[in-house]
N, C-alpha and C positions, 0 to 999 in steps of 0.2 A: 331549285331546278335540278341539281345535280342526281340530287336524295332522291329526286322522282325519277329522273332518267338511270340511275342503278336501282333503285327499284324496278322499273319498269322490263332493267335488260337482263334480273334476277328470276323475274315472274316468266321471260320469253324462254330463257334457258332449263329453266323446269319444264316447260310446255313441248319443246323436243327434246329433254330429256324421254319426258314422257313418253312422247308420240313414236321415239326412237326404242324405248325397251319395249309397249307395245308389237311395231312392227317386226323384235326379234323373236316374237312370238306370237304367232298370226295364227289361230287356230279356229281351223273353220267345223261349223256344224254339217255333215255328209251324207246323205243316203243315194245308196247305188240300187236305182230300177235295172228292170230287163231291157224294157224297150218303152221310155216314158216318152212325151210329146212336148213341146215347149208350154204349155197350158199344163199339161197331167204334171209337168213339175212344179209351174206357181200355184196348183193345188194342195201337191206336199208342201213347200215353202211354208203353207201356213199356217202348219203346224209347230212350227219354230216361232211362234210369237212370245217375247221376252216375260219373262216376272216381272211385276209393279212392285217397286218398293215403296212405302212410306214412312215418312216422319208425321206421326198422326197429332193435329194440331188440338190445340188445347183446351178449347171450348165446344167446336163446331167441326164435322169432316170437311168442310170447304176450305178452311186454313190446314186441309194435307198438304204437302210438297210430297210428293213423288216422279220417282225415275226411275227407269228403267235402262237394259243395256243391250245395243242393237245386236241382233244374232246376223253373223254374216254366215251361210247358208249357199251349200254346191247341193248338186241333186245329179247323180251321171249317169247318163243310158250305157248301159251294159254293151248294147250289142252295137251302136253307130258311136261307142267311143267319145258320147257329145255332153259337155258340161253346161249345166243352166247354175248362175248365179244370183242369189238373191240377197239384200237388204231385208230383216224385219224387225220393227222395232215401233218408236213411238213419238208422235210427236204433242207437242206442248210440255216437255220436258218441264219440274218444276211445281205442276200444276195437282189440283184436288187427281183422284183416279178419275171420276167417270169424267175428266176433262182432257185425259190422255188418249188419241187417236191412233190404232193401229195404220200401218202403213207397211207395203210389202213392195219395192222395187228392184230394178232390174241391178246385177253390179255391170258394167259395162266392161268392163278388164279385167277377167283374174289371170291371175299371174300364172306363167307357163308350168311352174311348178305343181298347180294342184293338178292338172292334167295327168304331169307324169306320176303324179302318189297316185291317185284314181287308177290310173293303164295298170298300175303296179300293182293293184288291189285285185282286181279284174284279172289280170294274168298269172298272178299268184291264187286266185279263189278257182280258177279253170286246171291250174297245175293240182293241186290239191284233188280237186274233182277226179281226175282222172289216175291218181293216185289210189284214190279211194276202189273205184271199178276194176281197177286190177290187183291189187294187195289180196296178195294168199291164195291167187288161183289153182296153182298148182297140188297145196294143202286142201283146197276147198275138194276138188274131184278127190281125192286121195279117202279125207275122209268121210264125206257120205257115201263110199263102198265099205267104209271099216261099219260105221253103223245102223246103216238103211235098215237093217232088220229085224232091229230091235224096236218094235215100236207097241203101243196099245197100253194103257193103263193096266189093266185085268192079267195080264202075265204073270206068274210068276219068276223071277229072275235065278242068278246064277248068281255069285260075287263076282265072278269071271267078267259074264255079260254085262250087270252093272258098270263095271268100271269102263266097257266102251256104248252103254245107253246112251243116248243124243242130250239129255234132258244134264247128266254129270258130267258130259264132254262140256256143255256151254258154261256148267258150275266150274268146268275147272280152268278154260280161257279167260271165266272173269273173275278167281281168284289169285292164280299163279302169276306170281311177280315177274318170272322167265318168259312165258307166256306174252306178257304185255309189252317187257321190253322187246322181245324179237319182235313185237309189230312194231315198235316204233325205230326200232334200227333199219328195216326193212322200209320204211316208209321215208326215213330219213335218206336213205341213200338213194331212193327213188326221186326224191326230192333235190338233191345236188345233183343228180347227173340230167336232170329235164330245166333247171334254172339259172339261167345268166343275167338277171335283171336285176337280182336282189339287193346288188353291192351300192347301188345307186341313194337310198334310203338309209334316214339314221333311225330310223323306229319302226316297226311293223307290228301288230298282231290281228291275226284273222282267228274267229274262233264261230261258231254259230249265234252268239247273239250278236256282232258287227265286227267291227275293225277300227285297226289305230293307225297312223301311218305318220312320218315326220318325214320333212325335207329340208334342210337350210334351215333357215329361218320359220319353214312355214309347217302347218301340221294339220290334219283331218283324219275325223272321229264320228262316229258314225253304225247304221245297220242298214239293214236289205229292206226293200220295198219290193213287193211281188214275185219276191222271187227266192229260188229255194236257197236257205241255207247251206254251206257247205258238205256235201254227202258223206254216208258213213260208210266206213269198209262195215260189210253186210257177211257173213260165215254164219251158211246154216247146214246144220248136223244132220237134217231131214229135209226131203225134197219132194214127199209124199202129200199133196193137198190134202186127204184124207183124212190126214194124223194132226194130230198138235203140234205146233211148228214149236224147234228150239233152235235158237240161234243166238251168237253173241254180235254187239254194234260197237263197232270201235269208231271213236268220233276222234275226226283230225284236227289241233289248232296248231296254228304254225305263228312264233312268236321270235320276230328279231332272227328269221333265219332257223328256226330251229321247230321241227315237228315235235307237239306233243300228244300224245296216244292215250285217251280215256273210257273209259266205257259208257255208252249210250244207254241209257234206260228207259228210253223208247224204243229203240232196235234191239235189247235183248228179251227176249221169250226164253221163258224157262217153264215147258210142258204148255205151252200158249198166252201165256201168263208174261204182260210188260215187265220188267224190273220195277221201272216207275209207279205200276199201279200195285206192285207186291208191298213195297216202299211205303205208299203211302198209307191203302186201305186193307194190306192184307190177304190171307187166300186162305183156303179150305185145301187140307189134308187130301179129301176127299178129289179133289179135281187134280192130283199130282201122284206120279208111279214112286213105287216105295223103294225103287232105285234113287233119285232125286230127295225123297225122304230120309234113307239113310245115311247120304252124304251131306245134306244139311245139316245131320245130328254128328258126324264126323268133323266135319269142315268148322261149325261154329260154336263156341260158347251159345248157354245159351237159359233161360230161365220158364218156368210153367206158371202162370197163374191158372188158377179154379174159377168156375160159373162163378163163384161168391167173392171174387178179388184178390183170393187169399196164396200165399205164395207156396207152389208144391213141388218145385223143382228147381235147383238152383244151388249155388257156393255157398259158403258163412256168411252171413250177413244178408245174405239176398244176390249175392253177385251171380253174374252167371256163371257157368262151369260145363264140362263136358260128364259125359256119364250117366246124365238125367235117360228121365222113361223116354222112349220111341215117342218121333211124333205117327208114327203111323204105328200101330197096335203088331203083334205075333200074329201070323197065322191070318194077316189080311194083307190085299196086295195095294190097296188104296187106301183112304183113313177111315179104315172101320173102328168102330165103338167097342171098348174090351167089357166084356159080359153083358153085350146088348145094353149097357148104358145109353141113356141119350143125353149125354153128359158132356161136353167137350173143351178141352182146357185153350187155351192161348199158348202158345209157342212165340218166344222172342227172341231172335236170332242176332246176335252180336257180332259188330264188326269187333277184328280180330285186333286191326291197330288203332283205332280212334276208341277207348273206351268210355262206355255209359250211352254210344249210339248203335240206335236198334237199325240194323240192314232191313229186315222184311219179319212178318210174325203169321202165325198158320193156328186154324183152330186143328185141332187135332186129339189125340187119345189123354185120356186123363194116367196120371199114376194109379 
């Protein structure tokens, strides 16, 4: 009787061991709507339904045991402040799969704490926003007076003119190290003098795919439903609908207190042109001023392959290297063909500190 009753009071003290490290770290699954409804949240809810595990039994799937592990689940309207919490998980614990029953209920209590991570997510995602809307104003009017004028593919340039074209202004905001920093010194300190909440929090990161937050004991992780991501500071070189927009995007994420400043490659246009779609699929010579041409072939290493695959421009070995042919030909001011070829090479442009990755690549003139 003894043997069983320390046994017994062995087995109880593991079980709030348990329950006890558990609740010191209580992390809930989070998505912050605009303005959801008590229903438009048990909709999202249920999409937090757990993984089934199994121990796949040995003859037959009906001798599975499987379990699963209940996702506890907040869902907070942005605009009325208001947290719905849910339960979803599974019941018949144990059992074959298709013997395990989804089930999505209410939590009745959560603790005052995810509220104040939530308000803090929400108040920090609004500071940010509004960071974002004003950063560089003053720069912004400054310099589309320096370069509004320069504008049209078909131009012939100056070196002069070049170096303040719209198209090598955004190349030089999203390559210059100085450049980047002063936006994020600028955003940083715009950030400390609009936030008093932040101290309250052992954890934060807000960036555009979601957010982290920790409090005490308790923690929430999570993304946006319906509602936009954090905004990017937007600086554009050109103000002229008419013309091919060039602008650089600096995207804000604020981590533990601390702004960091990246470049958006959805909000940078270079001659019209996403960063993310130069990235991925490439661009034609031809649809870029040979201002922006020629700083490409300044700015990057960089390699040529030929129609046939074969490598015609580039370091020893195949490396990139600076010095290679124009990607835009002499004596053309977009990517014309040199002696009426209809020939056109590949241009691969390298990043400068990550090497062996390709930034963007441009058909363009052959050697």
């Amino acid at each position: 009787m003894k043997v069983l009753f320390a046994l017994k009071a062995t087995v109880l003290v593991m079980l709030l061991q348990a329950d006890s490290a558990y609740a010191a770290s209580k992390e809930y699954k989070a998505q912050i709507c605009e303005n959801c409804s008590a229903s438009q949240a048990f909709e999202i809810a249920k999409g937090f339904e757990p993984i089934i595990q199994c121990r796949s039994g040995a003859f037959h799937p009906d001798e599975q045991e499987c379990y699963s592990t209940t996702n506890e689940i907040v869902i907070f309207n942005a605009r009325t402040r208001t947290s719905y919490g849910f339960y979803n998980g599974h019941e018949n614990q144990g059992s074959p799969a298709h013997e395990l029953s989804n089930f999505i209920v209410d939590i009745n209590n959560l603790p005052s704490e995810v509220d104040i991570m939530l308000n803090n997510i929400v108040n920090n995602y609004n500071t940010l926003n509004n960071i974002a809307s004003t950063l560089f104003h003053d720069s912004f009017i400054k310099n589309i007076s320096n370069s509004q004028g320069l504008l049209g593919l078909d131009r012939v340039y100056s070196s002069d003119e070049c170096k303040s074209h719209p198209s090598v202004q955004t190349l030089k905001y999203m390559t210059d190290s100085s450049k980047i920093a002063h936006a994020q010194i600028q955003a940083q300190l715009a950030y400390d003098n609009n936030v008093d909440f932040r101290n309250s929090v052992t954890r934060q990161e807000i960036t555009s795919a979601g957010f982290s937050i920790g409090l005490g004991q308790f923690g929430a992780t999570g993304s946006w439903v319906n509602i936009i991501s954090p905004k990017l500071t937007i600086w554009k070189f050109t103000n002229d609908s008419s013309v091919l927009p060039n602008q650089i995007g600096y995207k804000l994420d604020l981590i533990d207190g601390r702004i960091k400043v990246g470049i958006s490659g959805s909000g940078t246009l270079l001659d019209g042109a996403p960063l993310d779609v130069l990235k991925d699929f490439g661009g034609d010579a031809s649809t870029i001023s040979k201002c922006l041409a020629d700083e490409l072939d300044n700015i990057f290493p960089k390699t040529i392959i030929a129609p046939n695959g074969s490598l015609v421009g580039g370091g020893p070995n195949g490396a990139p290297s600076f010095g290679n042919s124009s990607l835009i030909s002499s004596g053309t001011t977009t990517g014309g063909i040199p002696g009426g070829s209809a020939q056109q090479c590949m241009h691969h442009y390298y990043d400068r500190f990550h090497p062996g990755v390709i930034m963007f690549s441009f058909l363009g003139s052959c050697p």
